[in-house]
C-alpha positions as CSV (number, residue, x, y, z in Angstrom):
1,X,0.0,0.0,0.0
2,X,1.5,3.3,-0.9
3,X,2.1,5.9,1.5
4,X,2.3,9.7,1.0
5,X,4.3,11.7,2.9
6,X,3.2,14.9,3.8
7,X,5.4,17.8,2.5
8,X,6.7,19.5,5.8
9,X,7.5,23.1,6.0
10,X,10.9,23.8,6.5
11,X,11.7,26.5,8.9
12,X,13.3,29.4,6.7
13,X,15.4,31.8,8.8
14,X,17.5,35.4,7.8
15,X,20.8,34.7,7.1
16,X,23.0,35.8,9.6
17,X,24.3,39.5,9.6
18,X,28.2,39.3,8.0
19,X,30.5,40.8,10.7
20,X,31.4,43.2,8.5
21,X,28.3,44.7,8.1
22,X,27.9,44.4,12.1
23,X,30.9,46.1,12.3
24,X,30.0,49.4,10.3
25,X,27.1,49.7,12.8
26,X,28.7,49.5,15.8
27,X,29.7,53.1,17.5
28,X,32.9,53.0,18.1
29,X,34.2,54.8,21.4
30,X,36.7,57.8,21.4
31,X,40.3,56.9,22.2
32,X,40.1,56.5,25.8
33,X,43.8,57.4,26.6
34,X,43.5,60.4,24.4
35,X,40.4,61.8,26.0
36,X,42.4,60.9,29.5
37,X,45.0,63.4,28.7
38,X,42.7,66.5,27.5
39,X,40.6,65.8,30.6
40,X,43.6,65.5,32.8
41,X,45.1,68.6,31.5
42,X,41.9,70.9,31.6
43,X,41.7,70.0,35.4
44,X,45.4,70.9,35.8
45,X,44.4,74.2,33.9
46,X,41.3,75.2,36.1
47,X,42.4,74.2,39.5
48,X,45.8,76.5,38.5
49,X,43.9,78.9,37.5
50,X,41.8,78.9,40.5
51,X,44.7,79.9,42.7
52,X,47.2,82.0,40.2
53,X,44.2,84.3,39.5
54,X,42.0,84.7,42.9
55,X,43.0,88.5,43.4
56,X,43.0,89.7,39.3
57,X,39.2,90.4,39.5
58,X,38.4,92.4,42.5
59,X,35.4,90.7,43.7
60,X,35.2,88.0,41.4
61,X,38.3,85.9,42.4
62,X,36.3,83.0,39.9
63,X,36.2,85.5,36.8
64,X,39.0,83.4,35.0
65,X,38.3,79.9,35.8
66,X,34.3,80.2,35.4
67,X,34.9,81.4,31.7
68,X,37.8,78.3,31.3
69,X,35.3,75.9,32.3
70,X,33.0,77.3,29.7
71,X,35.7,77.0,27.2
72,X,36.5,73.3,27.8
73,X,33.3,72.1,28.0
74,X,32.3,74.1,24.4
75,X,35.4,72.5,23.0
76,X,34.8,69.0,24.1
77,X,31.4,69.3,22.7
78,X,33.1,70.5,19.2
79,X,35.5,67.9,19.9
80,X,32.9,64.8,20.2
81,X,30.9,66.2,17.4
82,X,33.9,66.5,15.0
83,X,34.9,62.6,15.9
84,X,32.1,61.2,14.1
85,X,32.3,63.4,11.1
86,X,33.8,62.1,7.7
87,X,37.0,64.3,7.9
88,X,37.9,62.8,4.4
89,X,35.8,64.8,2.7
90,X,37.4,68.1,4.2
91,X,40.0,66.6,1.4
92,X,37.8,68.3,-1.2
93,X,37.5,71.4,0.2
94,X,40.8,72.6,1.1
95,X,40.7,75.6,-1.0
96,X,37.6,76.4,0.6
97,X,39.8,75.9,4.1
98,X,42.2,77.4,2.9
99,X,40.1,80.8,1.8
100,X,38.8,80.7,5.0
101,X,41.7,81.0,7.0
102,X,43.4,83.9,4.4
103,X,39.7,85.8,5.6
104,X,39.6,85.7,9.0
105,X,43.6,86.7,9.6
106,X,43.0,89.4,7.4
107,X,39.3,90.7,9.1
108,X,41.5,90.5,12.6
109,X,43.7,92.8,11.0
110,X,40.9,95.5,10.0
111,X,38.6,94.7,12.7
112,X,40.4,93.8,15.6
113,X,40.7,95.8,18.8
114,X,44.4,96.1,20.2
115,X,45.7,95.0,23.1
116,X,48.8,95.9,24.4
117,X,50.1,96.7,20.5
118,X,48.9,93.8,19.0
119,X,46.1,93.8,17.5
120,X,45.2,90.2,17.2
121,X,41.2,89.2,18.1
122,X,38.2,90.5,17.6
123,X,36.0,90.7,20.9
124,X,32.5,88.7,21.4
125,X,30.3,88.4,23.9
126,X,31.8,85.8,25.6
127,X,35.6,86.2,24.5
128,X,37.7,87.1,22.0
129,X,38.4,85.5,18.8
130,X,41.9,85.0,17.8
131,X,41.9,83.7,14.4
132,X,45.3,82.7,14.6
133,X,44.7,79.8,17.0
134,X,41.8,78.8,14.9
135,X,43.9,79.2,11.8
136,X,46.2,76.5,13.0
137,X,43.6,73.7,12.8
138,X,42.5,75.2,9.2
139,X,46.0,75.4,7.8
140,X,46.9,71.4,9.0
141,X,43.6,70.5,6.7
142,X,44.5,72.6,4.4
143,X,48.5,71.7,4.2
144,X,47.6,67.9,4.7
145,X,45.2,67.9,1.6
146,X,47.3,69.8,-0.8
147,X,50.8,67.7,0.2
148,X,48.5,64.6,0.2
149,X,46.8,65.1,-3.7
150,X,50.4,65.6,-5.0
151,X,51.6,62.0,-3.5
152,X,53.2,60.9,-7.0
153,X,55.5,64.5,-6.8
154,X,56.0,64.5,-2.8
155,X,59.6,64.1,-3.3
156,X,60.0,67.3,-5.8
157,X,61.3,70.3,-5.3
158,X,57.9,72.0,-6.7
159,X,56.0,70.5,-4.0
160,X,58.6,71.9,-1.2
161,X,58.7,75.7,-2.5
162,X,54.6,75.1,-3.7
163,X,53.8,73.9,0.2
164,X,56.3,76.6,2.1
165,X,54.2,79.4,-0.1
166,X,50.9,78.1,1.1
167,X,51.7,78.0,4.7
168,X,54.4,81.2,4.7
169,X,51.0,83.8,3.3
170,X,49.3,83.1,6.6
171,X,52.3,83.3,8.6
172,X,53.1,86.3,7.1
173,X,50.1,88.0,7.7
174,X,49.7,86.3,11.3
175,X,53.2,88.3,12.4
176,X,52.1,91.3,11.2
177,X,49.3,91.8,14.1
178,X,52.4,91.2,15.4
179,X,51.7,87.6,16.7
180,X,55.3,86.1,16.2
181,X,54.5,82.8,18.4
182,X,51.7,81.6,16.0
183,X,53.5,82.3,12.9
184,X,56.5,80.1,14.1
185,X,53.6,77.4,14.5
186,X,52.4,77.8,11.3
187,X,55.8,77.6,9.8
188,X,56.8,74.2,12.4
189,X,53.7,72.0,11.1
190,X,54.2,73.1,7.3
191,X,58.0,71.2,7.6
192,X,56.3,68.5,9.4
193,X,53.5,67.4,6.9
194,X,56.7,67.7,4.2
195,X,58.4,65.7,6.7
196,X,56.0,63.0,7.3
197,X,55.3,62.9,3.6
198,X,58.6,62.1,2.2
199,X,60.3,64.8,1.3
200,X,64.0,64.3,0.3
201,X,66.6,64.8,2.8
202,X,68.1,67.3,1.1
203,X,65.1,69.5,0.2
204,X,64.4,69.5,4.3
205,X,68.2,70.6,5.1
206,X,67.9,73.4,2.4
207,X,64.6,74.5,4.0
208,X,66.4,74.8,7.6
209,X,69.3,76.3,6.1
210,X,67.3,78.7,4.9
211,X,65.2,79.5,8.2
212,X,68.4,79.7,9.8
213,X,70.2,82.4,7.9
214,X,66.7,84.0,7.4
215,X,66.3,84.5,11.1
216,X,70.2,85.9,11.7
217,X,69.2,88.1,8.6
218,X,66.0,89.3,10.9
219,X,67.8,89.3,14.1
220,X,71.1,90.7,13.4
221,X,71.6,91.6,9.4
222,X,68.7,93.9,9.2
223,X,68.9,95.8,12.2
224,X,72.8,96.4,11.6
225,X,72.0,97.8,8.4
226,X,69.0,99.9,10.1
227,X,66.4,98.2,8.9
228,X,63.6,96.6,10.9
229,X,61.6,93.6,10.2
230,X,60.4,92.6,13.4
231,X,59.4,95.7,15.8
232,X,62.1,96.3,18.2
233,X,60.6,95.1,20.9
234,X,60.0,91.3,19.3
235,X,63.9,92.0,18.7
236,X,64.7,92.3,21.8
237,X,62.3,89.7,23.0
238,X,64.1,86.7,20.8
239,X,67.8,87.3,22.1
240,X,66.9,88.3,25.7
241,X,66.8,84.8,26.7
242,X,70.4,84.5,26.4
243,X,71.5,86.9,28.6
244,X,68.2,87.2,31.1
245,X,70.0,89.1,33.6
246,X,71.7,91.5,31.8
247,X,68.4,93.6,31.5
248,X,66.5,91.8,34.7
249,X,64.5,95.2,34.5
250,X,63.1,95.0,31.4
251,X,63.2,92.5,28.2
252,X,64.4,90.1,31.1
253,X,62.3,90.3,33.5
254,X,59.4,87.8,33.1
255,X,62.2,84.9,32.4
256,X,64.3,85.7,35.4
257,X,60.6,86.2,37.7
258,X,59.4,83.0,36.2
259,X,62.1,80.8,37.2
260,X,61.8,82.5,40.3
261,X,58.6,81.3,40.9
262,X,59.1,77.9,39.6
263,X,62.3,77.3,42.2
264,X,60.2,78.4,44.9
265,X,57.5,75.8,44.1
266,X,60.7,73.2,45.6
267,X,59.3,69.8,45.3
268,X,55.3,69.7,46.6
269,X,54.6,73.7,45.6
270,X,53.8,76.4,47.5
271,X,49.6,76.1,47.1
272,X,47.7,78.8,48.5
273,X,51.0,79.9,50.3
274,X,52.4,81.1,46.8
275,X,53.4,84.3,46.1
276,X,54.7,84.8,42.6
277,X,52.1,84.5,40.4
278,X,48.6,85.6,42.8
279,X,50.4,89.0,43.5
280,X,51.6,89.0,39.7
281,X,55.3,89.1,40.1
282,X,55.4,87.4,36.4
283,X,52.9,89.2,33.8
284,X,50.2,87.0,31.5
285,X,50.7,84.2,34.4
286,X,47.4,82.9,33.2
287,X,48.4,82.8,29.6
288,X,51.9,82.5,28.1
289,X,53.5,82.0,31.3
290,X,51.0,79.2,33.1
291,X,53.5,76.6,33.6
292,X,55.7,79.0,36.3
293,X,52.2,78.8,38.2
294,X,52.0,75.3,37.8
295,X,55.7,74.9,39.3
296,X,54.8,77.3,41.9
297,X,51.8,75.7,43.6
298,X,52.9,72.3,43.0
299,X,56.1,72.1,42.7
300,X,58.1,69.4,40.9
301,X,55.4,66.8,41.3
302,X,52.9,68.8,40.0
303,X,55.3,70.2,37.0
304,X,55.5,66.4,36.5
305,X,52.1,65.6,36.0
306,X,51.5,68.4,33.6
307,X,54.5,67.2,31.5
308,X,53.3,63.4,31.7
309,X,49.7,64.7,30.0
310,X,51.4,66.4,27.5
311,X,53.7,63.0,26.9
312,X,50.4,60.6,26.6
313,X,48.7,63.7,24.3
314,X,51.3,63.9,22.0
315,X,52.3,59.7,21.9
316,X,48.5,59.2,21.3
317,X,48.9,61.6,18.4
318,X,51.5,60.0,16.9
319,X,49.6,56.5,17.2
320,X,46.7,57.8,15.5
321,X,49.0,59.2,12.8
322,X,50.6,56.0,12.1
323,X,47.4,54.0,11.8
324,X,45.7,56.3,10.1
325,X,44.3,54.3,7.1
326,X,44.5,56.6,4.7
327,X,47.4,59.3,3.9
328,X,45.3,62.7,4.2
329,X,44.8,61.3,7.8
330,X,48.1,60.4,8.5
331,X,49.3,64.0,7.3
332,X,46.2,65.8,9.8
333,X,47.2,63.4,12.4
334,X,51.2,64.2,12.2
335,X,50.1,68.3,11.9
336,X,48.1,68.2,15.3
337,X,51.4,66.8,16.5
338,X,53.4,69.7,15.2
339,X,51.7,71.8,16.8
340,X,51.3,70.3,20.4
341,X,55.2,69.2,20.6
342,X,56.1,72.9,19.5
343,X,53.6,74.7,21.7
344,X,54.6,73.0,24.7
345,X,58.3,72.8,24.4
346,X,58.6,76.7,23.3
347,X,56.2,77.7,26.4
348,X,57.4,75.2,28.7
349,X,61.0,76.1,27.2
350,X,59.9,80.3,28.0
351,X,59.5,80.0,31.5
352,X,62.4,77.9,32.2
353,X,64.5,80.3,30.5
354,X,66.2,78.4,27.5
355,X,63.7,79.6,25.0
356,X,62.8,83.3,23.6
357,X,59.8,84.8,24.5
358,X,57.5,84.5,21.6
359,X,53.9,84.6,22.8
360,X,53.2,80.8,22.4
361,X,50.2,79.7,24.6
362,X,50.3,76.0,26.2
363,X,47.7,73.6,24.8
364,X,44.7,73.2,27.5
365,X,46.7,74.8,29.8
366,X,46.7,78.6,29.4
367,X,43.3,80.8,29.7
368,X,41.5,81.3,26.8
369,X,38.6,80.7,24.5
370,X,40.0,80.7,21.1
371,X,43.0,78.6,22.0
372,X,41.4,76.1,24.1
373,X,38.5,75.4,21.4
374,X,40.6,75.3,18.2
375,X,43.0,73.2,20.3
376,X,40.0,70.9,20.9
377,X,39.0,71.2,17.4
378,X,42.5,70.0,16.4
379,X,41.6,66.5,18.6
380,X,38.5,66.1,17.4
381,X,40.5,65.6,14.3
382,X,42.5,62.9,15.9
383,X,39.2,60.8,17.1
384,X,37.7,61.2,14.3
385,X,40.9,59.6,12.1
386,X,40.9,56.8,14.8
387,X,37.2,56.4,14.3
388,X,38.0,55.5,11.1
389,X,40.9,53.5,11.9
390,X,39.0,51.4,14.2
391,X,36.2,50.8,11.8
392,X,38.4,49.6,9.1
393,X,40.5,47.1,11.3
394,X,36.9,45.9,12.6
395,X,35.6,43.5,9.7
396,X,39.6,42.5,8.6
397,X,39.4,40.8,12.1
398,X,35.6,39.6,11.4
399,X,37.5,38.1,7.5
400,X,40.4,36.7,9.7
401,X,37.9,34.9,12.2
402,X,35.8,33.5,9.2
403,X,38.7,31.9,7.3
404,X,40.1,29.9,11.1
405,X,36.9,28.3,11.3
């Protein structure tokens, strides 16, 4: 007898999601170590600022480090917004960048308000804009995508000169405020991204040869034959470092009070017992000249500590730079880093006494709004290439899993 067999209904179920595709949904977190070290460092800014300004403000001893914390938190919010944007695409607009930055130097210099005979911002509500901090961040994109698009003809000299020119306008036009510090900046990551790229060996020691006789010709030529490039007091700024004492009075005399105040921080700092900075022994404590306040309230250790930040900032930089997947990244990445090894070891190197006075702010450290920010801006840069980073190694791992089993 012949039986029939009832057709069953086999059970038909989604194929499983590929890990790669799981991958590109996940939200990948910032770079914890990274975020550790601007977190660490705007502490270490506010609670200095807390003591080294109590007495600026009669009665608002919290004027300065209210408006810091306003600062830090507004950049961190920039910061963590910039991470998840796709910074390749700033690629395509690097003339637009680079327009940009050209404008806003050059409506500081007709709309600016002067300060002490530079006229370098231009006030807001809230603070005032320098756009020469700003135009740090915008001339890294805008260096990195140019160098990067002429990868074939890195090694030329037409990219050297071609690169120098596009970062020399702004720096140019950034001294003239005068604003000497920033322009050294500008000049510092320009060499780097050439650097990083590949630039011959011989291009880079024409280009220091070059910055080397072209400062003696500034500092010493030029004013020989009577003629100023820098004014004289920037002059006299740049060589006083050598000979501090000579003029304790005068070009000296925030070097020589500085170490002053860092010496008498010893080993554990001074704290509310210090006496430098509150009754403002050493001038723009709160800005160029933070890390003699640092060393006076706390000392060696706390000198330390602030140093350490800088070393995790600046080695987490350099990671991101080198697993960058893509070169425009790598050339952002190794800009950023320009500019943070340079701030710090020309402010740290002011107030020690072994570098000239140039006007160079320290990253997260010193008070201000438009340094703080674009500095932020400038990391949110860095998560936002490790982002990508981490995104991309993602499904090769899923791939490598797959083919072991």
């Amino acid at each position: 007898m012949a039986t029939t067999v009832k057709p069953t209904l086999m059970a038909v179920t989604a194929p499983e999601e590929a890990p790669a595709e799981r991958a590109h949904a996940v939200r990948l977190p910032l770079d914890p170590l990274l975020v550790a070290a601007v977190v660490g460092l705007g502490v270490c800014s506010v609670l200095t600022l807390k003591q080294a300004t109590r007495g600026a403000i009669p009665g608002d001893p919290s004027y300065y480090t209210n408006r810091q914390i306003i600062y830090l938190v507004v950049g961190a919010v920039a910061m963590v917004a910039i991470s998840r944007f796709d910074y390749t695409r700033l690629k395509g607009w690097r003339n637009g960048i680079y327009g940009a930055l050209i404008f806003i130097i050059l409506a500081v210099l007709g709309l600016g308000h002067s300060v002490n005979g530079s006229q370098r911002a231009i006030s807001l509500p809230l603070f005032s804009f320098q756009a020469s901090e700003l135009g740090k961040v915008l001339l890294i994109v805008a260096l990195a995508a140019f160098v990067a698009s002429r990868t074939r003809v890195v090694r030329s000299w037409g990219t050297v000169w071609r690169t120098m020119a596009v970062a020399l306008l702004p720096a140019m036009l950034v001294v003239a405020q005068p604003d000497l510090g920033s322009g050294l900046v500008y000049i510092a990551v320009a060499v780097t991204v050439l650097f990083v790229a590949g630039a011959r060996w011989s291009h880079m020691a024409v280009l220091l040869a070059t910055g080397a006789l072209a400062l003696g010709g500034v500092l010493v030529a030029a004013p020989a034959a009577g003629v100023h490039v820098l004014k004289s007091y920037q002059e006299e700024r740049l060589t006083a470092f050598l000979h501090p004492s000579a003029n304790s009075q005068k070009q000296g005399y925030q070097q020589v009070e500085s170490k002053i105040a860092i010496g008498a921080g010893q080993t554990n700092g001074r704290g509310a017992n210090a006496t430098q900075i509150p009754y403002k022994f050493v001038p723009e404590s709160e800005t160029d000249f933070i890390f003699a306040a640092v060393g006076e309230q706390w000392g060696f250790a706390g000198a330390a500590l602030v140093l350490s930040l800088y070393a995790l900032l600046i080695w987490r930089t350099l990671s991101i730079a080198a697993s960058s997947r893509d070169r425009f990244g790598s050339l952002v990445a190794s800009g950023v880093a320009a500019m943070l090894m340079f701030q710090v070891f020309v402010n740290v190197g002011m107030a020690i006494g072994i570098m000239p006075i140039t006007g160079v702010t320290l990253p997260l450290m010193s008070y201000g709004g438009s340094s703080v920010i674009a500095t932020l801006l400038a990391v949110g840069l860095l998560q936002a290439i490790y982002f990508r980073a981490r995104a991309a190694e993602t499904p090769l791992k899923g791939r490598a899993a797959r083919n072991e089993r």
